[in-house]
C-alpha beads as a LAMMPS data file, in Angstrom:
LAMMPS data file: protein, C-alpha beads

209 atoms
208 bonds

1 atom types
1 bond types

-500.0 500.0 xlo xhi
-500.0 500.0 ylo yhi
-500.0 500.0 zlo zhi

Masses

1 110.0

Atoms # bond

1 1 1 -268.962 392.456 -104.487
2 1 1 -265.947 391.294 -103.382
3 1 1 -264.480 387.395 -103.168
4 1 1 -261.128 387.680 -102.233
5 1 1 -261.256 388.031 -98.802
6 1 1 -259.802 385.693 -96.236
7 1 1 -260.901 385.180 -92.810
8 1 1 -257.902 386.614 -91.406
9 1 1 -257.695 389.297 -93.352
10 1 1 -261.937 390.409 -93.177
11 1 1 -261.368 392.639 -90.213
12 1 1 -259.028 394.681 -92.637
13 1 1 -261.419 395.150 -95.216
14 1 1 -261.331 398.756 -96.443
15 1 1 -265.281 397.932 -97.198
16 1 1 -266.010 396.118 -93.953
17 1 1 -264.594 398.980 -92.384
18 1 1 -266.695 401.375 -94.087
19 1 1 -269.998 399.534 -93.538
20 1 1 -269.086 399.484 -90.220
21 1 1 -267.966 402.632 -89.484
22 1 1 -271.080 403.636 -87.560
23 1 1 -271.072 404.109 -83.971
24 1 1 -273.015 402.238 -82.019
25 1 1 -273.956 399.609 -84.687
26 1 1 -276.672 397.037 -84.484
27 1 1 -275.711 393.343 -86.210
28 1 1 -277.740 390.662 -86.437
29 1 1 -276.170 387.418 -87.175
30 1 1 -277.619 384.638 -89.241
31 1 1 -276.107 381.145 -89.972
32 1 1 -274.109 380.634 -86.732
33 1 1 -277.093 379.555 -83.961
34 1 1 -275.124 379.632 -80.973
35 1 1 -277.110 376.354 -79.598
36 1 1 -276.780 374.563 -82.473
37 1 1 -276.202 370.829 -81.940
38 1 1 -273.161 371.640 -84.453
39 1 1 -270.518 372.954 -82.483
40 1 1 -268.300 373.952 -85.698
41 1 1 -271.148 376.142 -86.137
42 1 1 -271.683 377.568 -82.418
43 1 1 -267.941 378.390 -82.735
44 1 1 -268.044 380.415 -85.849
45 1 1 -271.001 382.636 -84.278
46 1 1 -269.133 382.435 -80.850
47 1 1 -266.076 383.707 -82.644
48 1 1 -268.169 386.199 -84.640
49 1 1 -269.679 387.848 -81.554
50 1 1 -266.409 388.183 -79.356
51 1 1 -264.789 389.993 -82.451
52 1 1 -267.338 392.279 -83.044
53 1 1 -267.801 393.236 -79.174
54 1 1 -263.626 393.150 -78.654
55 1 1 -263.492 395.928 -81.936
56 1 1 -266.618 397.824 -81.131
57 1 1 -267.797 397.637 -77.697
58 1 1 -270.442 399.830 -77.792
59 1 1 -272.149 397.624 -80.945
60 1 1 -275.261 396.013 -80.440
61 1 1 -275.338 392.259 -82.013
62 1 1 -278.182 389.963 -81.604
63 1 1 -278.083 385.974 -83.249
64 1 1 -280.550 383.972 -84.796
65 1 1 -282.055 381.099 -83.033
66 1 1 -284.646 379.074 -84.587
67 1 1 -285.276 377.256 -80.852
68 1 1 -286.575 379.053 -77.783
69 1 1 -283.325 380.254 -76.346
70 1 1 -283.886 383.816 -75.392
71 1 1 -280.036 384.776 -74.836
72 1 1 -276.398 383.246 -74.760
73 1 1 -273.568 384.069 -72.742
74 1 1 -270.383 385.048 -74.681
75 1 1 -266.695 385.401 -72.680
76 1 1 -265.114 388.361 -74.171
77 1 1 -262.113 390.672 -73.463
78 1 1 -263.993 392.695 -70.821
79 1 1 -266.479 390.056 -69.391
80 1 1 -269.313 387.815 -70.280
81 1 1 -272.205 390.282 -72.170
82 1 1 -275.519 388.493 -72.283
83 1 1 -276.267 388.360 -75.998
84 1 1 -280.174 387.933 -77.263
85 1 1 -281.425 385.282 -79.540
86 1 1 -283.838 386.066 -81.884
87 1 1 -286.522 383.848 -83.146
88 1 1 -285.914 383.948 -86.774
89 1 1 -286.538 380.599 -89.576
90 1 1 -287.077 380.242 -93.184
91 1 1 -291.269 379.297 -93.484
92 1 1 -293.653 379.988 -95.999
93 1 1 -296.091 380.003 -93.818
94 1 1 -297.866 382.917 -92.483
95 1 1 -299.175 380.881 -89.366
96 1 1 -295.128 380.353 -88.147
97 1 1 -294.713 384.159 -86.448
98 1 1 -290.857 383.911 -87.068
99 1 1 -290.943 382.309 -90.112
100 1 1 -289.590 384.087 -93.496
101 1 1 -292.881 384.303 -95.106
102 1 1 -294.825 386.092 -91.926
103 1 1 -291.690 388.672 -91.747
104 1 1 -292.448 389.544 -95.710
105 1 1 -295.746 389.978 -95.523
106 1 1 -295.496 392.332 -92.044
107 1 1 -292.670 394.629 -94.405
108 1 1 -294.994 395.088 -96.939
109 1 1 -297.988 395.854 -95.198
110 1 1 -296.023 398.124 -93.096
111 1 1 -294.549 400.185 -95.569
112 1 1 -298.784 400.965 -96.515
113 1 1 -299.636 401.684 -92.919
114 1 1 -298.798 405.142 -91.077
115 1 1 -296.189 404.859 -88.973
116 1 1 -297.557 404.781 -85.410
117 1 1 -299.545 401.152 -86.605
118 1 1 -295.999 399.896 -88.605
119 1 1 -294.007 400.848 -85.252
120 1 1 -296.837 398.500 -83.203
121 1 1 -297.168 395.621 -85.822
122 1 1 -293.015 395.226 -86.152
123 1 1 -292.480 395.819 -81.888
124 1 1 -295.260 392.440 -81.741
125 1 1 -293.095 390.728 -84.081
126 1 1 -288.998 389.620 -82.709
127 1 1 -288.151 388.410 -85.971
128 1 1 -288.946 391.543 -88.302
129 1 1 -287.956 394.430 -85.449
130 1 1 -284.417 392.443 -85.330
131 1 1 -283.840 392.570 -88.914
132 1 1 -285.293 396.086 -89.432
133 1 1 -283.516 397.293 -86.712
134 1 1 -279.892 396.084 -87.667
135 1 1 -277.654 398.604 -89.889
136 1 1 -275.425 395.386 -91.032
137 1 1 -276.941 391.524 -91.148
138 1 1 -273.818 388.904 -91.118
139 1 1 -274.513 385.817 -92.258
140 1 1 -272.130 382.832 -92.009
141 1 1 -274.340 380.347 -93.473
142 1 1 -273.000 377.446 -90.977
143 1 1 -270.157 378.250 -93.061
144 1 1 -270.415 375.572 -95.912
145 1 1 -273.862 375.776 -96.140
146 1 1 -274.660 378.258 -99.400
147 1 1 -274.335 374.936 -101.421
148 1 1 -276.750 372.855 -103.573
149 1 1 -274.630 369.968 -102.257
150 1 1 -276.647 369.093 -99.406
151 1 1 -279.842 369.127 -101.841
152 1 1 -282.354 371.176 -102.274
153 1 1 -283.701 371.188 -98.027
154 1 1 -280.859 373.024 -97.476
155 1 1 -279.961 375.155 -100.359
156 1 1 -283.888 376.723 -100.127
157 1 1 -283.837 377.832 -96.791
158 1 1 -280.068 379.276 -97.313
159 1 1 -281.060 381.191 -99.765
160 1 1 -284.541 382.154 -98.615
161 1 1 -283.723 383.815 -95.760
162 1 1 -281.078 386.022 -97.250
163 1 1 -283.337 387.310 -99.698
164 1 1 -286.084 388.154 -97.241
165 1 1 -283.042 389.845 -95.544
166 1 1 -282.210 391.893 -98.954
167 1 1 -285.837 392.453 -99.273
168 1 1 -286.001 393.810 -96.227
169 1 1 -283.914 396.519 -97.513
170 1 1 -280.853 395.777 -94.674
171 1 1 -276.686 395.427 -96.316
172 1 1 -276.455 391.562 -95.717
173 1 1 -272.705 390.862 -95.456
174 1 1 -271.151 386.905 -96.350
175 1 1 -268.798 386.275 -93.403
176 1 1 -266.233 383.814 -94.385
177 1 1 -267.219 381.002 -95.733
178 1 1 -267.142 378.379 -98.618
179 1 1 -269.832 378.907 -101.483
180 1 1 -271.044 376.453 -103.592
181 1 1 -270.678 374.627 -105.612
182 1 1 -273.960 375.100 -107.503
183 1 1 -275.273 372.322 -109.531
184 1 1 -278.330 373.588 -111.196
185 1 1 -278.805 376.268 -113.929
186 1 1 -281.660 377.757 -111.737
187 1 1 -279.808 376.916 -108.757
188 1 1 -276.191 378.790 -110.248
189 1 1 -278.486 382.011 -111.389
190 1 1 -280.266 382.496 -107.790
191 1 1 -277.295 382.511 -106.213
192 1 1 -275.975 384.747 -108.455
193 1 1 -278.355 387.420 -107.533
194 1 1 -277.992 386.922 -104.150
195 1 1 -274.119 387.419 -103.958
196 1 1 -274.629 390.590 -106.549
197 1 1 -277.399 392.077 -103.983
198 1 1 -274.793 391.411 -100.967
199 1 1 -272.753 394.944 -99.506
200 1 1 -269.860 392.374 -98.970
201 1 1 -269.365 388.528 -99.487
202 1 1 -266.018 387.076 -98.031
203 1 1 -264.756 383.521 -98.453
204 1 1 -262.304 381.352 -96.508
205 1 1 -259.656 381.015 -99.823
206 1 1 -259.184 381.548 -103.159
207 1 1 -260.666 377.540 -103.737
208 1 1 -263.730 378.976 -101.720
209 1 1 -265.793 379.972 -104.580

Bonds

1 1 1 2
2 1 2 3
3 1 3 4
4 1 4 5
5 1 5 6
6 1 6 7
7 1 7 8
8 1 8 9
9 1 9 10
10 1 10 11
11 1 11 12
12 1 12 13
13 1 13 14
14 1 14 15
15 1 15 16
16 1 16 17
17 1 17 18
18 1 18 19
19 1 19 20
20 1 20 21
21 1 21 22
22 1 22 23
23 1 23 24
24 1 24 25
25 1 25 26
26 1 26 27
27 1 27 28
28 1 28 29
29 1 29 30
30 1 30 31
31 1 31 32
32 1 32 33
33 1 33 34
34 1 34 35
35 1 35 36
36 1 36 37
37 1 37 38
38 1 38 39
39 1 39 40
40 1 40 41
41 1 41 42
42 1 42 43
43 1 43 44
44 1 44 45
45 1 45 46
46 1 46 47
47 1 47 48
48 1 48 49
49 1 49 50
50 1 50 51
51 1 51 52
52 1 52 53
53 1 53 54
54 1 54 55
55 1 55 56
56 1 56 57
57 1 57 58
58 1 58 59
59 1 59 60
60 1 60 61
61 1 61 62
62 1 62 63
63 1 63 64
64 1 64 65
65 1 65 66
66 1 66 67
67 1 67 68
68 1 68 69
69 1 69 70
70 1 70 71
71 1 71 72
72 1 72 73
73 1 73 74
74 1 74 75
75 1 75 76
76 1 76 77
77 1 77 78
78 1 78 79
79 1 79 80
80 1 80 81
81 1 81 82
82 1 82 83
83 1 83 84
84 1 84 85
85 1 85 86
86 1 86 87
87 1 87 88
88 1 88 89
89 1 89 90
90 1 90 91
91 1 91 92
92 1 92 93
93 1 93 94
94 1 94 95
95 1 95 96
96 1 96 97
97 1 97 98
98 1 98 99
99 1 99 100
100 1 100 101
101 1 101 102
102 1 102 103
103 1 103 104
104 1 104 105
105 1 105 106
106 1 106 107
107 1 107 108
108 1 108 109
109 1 109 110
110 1 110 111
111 1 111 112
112 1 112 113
113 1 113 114
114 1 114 115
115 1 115 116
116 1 116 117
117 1 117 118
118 1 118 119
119 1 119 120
120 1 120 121
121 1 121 122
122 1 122 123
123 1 123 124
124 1 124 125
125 1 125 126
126 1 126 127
127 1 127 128
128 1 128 129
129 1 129 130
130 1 130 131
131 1 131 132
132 1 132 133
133 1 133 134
134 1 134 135
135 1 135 136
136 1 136 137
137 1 137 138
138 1 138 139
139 1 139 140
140 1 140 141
141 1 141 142
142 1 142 143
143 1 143 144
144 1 144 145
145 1 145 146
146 1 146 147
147 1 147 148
148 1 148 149
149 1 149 150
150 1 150 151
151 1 151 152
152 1 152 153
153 1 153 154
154 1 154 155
155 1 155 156
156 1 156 157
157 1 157 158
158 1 158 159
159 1 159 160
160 1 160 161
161 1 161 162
162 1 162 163
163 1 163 164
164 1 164 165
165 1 165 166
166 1 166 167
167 1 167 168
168 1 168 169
169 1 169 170
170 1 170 171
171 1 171 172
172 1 172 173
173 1 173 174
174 1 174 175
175 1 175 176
176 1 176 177
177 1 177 178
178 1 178 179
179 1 179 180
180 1 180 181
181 1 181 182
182 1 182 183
183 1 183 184
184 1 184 185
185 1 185 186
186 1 186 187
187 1 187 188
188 1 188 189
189 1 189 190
190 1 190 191
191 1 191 192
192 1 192 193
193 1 193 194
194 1 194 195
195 1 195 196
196 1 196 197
197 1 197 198
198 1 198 199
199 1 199 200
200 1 200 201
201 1 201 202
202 1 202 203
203 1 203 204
204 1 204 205
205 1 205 206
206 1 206 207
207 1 207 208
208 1 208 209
């Protein structure tokens, strides 16, 4: 993977580019709720979605929302494209129908079922057909987020959720961003595999990491 990527200079990536190189491309972006009460953070995924639909405006890009905001309204070079929210949280419980835990156990009893009954089960389910469906999940992790430095309620969903999105079998990309620092031995070697699993990881300066 690669750290030495500014934000500036991520649209520029030679491996960015190639992950991206698809036409018609499907993102779904994590990390950057466009409703958050934190507007640093509805600006990074507000930023985020008018890049991608300015460079490629025949993409696809849906955003995670852990309320019950169905869509968000983004001003853009060419207009003001709707863009859908999807109903996506870290849970280990199977009873929360967007939670992490529910979306892992759909993926692996899909992969045993034909595929008529796996089509159904995912279409029922928002939060697994959005991450299936994408060919590139961004996360921006609220952008200082991928930290043990807020403690451990919100280092475990950070890294939950991006490795139910690895698990899932989708290239999870590390939009710009500061990363750690990581505090714990068990803490340090989770990340670890999470960055080494990751098609691209990208942070805001050399003192990001």
């Amino acid at each position: 993977w690669s750290s030495d990527v500014c934000s500036s200079d991520l649209t520029k990536h030679k491996q960015f580019e190639s992950i991206t190189q698809m036409l018609n491309n499907r993102y779904l972006l994590i990390g950057c709720e466009l409703t958050a009460g934190n507007l640093g953070v509805a600006a990074l995924g507000c930023s985020l979605v008018r890049w991608l639909h300015d460079s490629q405006p025949s993409c696809k890009i849906s955003v995670q929302n852990t309320g019950r905001v169905d869509s968000c309204e983004i001003e853009t070079a060419d207009g003001t494209p709707r863009v859908p929210c999807v109903p996506l949280h870290y849970g280990r419980s199977l009873r929360a129908r967007s939670g992490t835990r529910r979306v892992e156990m759909l993926h692996t009893c899909g992969r045993m079922a034909p595929a008529p009954v796996r089509s159904w089960a995912f279409a029922c389910n928002p939060a697994i057909e959005a991450v299936t469906k994408a060919d590139v999940v961004i996360d921006v992790s609220a952008g200082d987020s991928f930290t043990e430095l807020y403690g451990a309620q919100r280092f475990e969903p950070q890294c939950g959720i991006k490795e139910t999105v690895l698990g899932l079998g989708r290239p999870l990309v590390l939009a710009p961003q500061t990363i750690g620092p990581f505090r714990t031995t068990a803490g340090r070697e989770r990340a670890k595999r999470i960055l080494e699993q990751c098609a691209l990881v990208a942070t805001r300066d050399v003192f990001g990491l």
